[in-house]
Chimera marker file (.cmm) of the C-alpha trace (Angstrom):
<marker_set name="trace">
<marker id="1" x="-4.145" y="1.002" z="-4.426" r="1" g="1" b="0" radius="0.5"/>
<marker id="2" x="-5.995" y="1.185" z="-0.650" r="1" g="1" b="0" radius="0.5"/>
<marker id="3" x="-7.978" y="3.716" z="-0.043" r="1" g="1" b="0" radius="0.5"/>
<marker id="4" x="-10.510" y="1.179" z="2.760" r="1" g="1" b="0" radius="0.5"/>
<marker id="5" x="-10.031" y="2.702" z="6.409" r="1" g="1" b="0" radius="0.5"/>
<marker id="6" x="-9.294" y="-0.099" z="9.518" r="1" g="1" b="0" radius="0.5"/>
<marker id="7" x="-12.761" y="-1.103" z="9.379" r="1" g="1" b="0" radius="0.5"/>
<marker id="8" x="-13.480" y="-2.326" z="5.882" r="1" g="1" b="0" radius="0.5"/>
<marker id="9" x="-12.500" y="-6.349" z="4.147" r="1" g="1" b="0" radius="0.5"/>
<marker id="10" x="-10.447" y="-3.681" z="1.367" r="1" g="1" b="0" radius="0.5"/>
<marker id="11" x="-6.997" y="-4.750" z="3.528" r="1" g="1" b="0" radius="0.5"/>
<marker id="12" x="-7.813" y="-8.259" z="3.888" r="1" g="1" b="0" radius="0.5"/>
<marker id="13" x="-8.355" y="-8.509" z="0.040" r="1" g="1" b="0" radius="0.5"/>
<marker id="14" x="-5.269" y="-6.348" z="-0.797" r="1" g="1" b="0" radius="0.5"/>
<marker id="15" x="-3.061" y="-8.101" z="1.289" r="1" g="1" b="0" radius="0.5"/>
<marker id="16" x="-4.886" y="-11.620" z="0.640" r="1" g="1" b="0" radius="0.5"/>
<marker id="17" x="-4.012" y="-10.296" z="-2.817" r="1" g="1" b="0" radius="0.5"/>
<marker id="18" x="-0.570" y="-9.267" z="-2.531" r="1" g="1" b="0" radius="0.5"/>
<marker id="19" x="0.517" y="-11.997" z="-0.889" r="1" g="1" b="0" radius="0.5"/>
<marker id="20" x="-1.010" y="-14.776" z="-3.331" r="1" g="1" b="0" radius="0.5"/>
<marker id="21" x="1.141" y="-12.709" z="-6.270" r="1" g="1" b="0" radius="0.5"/>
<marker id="22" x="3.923" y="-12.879" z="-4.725" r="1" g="1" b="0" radius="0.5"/>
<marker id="23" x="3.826" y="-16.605" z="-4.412" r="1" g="1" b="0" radius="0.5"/>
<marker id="24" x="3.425" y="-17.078" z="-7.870" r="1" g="1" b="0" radius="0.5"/>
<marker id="25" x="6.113" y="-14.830" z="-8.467" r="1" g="1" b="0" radius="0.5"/>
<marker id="26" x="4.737" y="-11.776" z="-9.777" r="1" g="1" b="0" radius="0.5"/>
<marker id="27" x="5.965" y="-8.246" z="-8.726" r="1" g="1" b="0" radius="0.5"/>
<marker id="28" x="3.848" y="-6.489" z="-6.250" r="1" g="1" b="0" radius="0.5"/>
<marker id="29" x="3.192" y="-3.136" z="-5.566" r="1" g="1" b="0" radius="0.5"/>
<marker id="30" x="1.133" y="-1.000" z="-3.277" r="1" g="1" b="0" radius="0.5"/>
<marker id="31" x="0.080" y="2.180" z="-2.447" r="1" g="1" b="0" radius="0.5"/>
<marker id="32" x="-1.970" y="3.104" z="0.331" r="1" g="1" b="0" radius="0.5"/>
<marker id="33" x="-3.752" y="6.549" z="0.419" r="1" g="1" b="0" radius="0.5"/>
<marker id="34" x="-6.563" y="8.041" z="2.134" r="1" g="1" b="0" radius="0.5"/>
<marker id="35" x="-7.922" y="5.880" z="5.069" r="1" g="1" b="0" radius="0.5"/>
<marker id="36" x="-6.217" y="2.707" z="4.027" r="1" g="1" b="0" radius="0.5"/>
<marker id="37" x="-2.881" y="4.581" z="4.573" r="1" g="1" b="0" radius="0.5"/>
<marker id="38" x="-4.055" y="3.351" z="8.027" r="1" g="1" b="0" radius="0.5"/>
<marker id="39" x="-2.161" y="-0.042" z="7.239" r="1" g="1" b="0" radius="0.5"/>
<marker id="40" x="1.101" y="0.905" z="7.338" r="1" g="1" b="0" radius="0.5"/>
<marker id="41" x="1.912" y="-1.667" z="9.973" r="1" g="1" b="0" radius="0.5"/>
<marker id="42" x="0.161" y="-4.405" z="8.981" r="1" g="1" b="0" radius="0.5"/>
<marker id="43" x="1.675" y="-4.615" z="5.496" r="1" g="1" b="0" radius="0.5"/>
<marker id="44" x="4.827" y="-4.397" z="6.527" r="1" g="1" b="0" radius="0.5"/>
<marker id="45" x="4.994" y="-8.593" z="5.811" r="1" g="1" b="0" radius="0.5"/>
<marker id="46" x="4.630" y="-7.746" z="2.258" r="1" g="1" b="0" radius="0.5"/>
<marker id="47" x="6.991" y="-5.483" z="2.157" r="1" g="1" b="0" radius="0.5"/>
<marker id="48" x="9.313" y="-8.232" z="3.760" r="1" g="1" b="0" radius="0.5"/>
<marker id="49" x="8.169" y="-10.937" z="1.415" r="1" g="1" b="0" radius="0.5"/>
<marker id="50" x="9.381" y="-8.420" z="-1.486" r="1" g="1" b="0" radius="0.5"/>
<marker id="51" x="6.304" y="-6.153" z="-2.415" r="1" g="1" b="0" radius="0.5"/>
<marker id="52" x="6.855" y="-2.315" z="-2.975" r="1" g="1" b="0" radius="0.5"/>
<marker id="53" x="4.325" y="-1.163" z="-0.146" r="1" g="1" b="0" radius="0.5"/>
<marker id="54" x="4.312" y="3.238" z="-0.394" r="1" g="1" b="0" radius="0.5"/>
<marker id="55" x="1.852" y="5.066" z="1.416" r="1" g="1" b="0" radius="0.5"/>
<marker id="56" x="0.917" y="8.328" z="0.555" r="1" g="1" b="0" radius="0.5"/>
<marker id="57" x="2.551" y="10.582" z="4.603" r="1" g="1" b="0" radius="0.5"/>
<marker id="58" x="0.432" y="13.593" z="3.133" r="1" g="1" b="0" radius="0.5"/>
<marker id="59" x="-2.874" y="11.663" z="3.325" r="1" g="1" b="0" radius="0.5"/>
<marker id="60" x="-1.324" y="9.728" z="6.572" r="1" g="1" b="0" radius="0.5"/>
<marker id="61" x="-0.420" y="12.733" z="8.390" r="1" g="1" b="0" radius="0.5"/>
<marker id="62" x="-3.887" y="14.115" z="7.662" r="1" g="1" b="0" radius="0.5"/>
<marker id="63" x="-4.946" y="12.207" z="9.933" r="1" g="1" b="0" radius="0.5"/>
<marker id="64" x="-2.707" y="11.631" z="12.887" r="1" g="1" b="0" radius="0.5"/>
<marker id="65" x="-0.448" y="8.957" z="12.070" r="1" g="1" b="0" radius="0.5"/>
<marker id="66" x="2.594" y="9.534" z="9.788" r="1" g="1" b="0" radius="0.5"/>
<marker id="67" x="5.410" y="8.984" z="11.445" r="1" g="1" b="0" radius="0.5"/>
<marker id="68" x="8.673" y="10.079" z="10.127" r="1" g="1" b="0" radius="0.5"/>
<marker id="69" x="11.190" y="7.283" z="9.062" r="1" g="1" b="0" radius="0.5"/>
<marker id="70" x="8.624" y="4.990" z="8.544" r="1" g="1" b="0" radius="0.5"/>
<marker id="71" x="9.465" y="2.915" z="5.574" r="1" g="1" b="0" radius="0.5"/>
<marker id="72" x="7.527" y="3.861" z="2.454" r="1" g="1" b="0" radius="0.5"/>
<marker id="73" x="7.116" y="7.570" z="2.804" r="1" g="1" b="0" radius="0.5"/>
<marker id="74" x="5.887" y="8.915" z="-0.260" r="1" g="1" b="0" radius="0.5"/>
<marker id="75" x="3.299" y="10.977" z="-1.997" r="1" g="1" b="0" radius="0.5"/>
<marker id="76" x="1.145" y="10.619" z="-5.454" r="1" g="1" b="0" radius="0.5"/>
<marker id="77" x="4.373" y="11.060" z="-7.250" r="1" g="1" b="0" radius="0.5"/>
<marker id="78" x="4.837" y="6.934" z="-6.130" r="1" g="1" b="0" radius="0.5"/>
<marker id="79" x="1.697" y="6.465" z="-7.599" r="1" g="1" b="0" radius="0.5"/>
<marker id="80" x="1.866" y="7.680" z="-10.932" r="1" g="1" b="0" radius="0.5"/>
<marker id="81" x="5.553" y="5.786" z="-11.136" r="1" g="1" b="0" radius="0.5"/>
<marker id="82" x="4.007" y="2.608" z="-9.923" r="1" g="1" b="0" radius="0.5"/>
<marker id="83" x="1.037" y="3.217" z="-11.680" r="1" g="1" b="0" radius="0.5"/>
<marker id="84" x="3.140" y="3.890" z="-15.275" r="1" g="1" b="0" radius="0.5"/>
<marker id="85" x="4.615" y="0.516" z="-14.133" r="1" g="1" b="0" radius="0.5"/>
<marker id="86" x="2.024" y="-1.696" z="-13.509" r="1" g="1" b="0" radius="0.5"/>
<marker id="87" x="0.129" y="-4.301" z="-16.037" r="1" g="1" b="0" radius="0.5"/>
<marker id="88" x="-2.798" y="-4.638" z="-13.533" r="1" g="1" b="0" radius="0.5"/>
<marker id="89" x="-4.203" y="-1.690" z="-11.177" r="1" g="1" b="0" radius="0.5"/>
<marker id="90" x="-6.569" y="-2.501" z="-8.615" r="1" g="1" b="0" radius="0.5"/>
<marker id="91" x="-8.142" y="-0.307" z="-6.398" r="1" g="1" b="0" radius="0.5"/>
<marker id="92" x="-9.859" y="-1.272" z="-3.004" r="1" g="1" b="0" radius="0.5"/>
<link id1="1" id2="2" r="1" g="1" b="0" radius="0.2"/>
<link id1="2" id2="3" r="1" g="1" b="0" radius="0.2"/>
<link id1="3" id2="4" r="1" g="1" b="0" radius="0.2"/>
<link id1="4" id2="5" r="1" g="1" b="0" radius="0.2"/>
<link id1="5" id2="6" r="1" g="1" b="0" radius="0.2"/>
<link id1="6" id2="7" r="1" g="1" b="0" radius="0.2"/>
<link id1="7" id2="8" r="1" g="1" b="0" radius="0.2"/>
<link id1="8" id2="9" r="1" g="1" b="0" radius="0.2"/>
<link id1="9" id2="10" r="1" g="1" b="0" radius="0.2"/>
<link id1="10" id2="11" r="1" g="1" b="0" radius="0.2"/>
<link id1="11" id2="12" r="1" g="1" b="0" radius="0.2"/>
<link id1="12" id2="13" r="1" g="1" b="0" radius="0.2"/>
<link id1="13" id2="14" r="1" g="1" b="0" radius="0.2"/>
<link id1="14" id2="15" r="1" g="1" b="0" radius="0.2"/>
<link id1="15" id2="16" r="1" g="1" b="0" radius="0.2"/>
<link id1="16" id2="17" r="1" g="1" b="0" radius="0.2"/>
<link id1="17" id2="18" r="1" g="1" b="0" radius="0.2"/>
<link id1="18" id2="19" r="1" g="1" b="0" radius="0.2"/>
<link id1="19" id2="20" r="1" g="1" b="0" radius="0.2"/>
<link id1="20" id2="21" r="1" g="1" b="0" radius="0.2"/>
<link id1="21" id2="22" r="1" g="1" b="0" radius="0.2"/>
<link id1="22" id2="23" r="1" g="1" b="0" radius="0.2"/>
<link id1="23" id2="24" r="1" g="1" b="0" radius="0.2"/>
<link id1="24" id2="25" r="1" g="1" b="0" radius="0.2"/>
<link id1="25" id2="26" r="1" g="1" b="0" radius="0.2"/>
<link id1="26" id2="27" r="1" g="1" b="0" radius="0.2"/>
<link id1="27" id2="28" r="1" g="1" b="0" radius="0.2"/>
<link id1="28" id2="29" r="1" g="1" b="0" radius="0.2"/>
<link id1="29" id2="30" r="1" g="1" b="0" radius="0.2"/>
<link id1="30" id2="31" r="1" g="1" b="0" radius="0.2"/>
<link id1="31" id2="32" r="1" g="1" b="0" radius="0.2"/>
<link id1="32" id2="33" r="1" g="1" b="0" radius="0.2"/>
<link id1="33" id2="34" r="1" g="1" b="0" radius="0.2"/>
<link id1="34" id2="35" r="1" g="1" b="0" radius="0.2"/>
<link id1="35" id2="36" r="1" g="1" b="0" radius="0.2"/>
<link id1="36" id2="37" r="1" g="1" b="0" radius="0.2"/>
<link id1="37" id2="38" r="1" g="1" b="0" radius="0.2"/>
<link id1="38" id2="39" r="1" g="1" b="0" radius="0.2"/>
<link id1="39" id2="40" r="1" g="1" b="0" radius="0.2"/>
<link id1="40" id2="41" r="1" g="1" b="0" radius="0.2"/>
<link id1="41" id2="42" r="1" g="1" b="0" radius="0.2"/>
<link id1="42" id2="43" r="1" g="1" b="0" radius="0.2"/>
<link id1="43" id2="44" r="1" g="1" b="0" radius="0.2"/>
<link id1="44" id2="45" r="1" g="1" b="0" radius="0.2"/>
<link id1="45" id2="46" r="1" g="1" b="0" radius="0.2"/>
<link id1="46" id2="47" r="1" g="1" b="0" radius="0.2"/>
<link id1="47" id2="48" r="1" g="1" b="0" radius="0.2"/>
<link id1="48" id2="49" r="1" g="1" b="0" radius="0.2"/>
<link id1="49" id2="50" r="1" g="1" b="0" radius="0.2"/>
<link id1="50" id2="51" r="1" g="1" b="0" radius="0.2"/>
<link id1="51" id2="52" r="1" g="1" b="0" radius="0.2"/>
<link id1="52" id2="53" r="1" g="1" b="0" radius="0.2"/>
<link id1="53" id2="54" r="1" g="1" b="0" radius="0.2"/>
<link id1="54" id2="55" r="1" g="1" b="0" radius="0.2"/>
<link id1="55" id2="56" r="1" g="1" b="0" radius="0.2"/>
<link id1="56" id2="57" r="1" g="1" b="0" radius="0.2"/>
<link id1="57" id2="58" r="1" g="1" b="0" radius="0.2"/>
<link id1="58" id2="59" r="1" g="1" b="0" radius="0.2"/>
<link id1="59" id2="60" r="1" g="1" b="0" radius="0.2"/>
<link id1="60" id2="61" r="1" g="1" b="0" radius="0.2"/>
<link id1="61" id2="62" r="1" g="1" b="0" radius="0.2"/>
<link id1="62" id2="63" r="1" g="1" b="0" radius="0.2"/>
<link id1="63" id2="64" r="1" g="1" b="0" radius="0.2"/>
<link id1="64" id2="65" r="1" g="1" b="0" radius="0.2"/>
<link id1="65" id2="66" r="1" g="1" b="0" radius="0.2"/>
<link id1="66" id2="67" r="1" g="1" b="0" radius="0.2"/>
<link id1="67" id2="68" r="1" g="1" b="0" radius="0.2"/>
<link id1="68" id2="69" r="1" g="1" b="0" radius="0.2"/>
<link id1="69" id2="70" r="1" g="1" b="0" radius="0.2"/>
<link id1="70" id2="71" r="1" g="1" b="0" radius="0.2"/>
<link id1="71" id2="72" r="1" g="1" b="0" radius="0.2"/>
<link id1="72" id2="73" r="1" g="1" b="0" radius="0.2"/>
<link id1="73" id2="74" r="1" g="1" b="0" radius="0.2"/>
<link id1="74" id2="75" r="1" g="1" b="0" radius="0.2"/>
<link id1="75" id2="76" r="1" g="1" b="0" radius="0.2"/>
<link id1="76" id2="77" r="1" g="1" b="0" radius="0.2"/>
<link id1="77" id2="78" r="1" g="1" b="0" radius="0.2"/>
<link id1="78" id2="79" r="1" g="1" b="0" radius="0.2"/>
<link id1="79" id2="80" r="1" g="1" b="0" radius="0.2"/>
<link id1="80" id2="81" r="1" g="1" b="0" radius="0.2"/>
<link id1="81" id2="82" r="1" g="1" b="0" radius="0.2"/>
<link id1="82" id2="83" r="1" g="1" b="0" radius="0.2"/>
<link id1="83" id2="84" r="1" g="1" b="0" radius="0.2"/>
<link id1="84" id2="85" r="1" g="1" b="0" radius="0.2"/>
<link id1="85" id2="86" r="1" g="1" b="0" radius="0.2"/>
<link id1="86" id2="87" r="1" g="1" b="0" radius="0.2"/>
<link id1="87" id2="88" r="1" g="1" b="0" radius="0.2"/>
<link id1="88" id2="89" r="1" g="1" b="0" radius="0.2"/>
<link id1="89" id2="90" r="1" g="1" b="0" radius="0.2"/>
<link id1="90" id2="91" r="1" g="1" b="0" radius="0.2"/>
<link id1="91" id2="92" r="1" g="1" b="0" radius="0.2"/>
</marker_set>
């Protein structure tokens, strides 16, 4: 989970994070609230390289930037399913 805004390292490490996981083959998911639902865009590669990338377009359109048809629309509903899924949680 990202809640860091544009100016914080919390995207770096998530996607720095992500993308390492990946590699080794495990499954990735991420879900982007508050602030960090800033990073829509930039972790769009993940979501290419086969990561579940949701961001919460409550939180995102809160503040100016949820943009319909944007892929990974979703709300705290995501959460708790990805959440319910996960062996790991992280939150940055």
């Amino acid at each position: 989970m990202l809640l860091s805004g544009e100016r914080s390292e919390g995207a770096h490490s998530a996607r720095e994070l992500a993308a390492e996981a990946l590699r080794q083959g495990w499954r990735v998911s991420l879900f982007l609230a508050g602030d960090g639902t800033a990073h829509t865009g930039s972790m769009a590669p993940l979501r290419e390289a086969g990561a579940r990338v949701v961001h919460c377009s409550a939180d995102a359109a809160v503040r100016g930037w949820d943009r319909s048809g944007t892929p990974g629309r979703g709300s705290f509903v995501d959460l708790g399913n990805l959440a319910t899924d996960a062996d790991r949680v992280l939150v940055l």
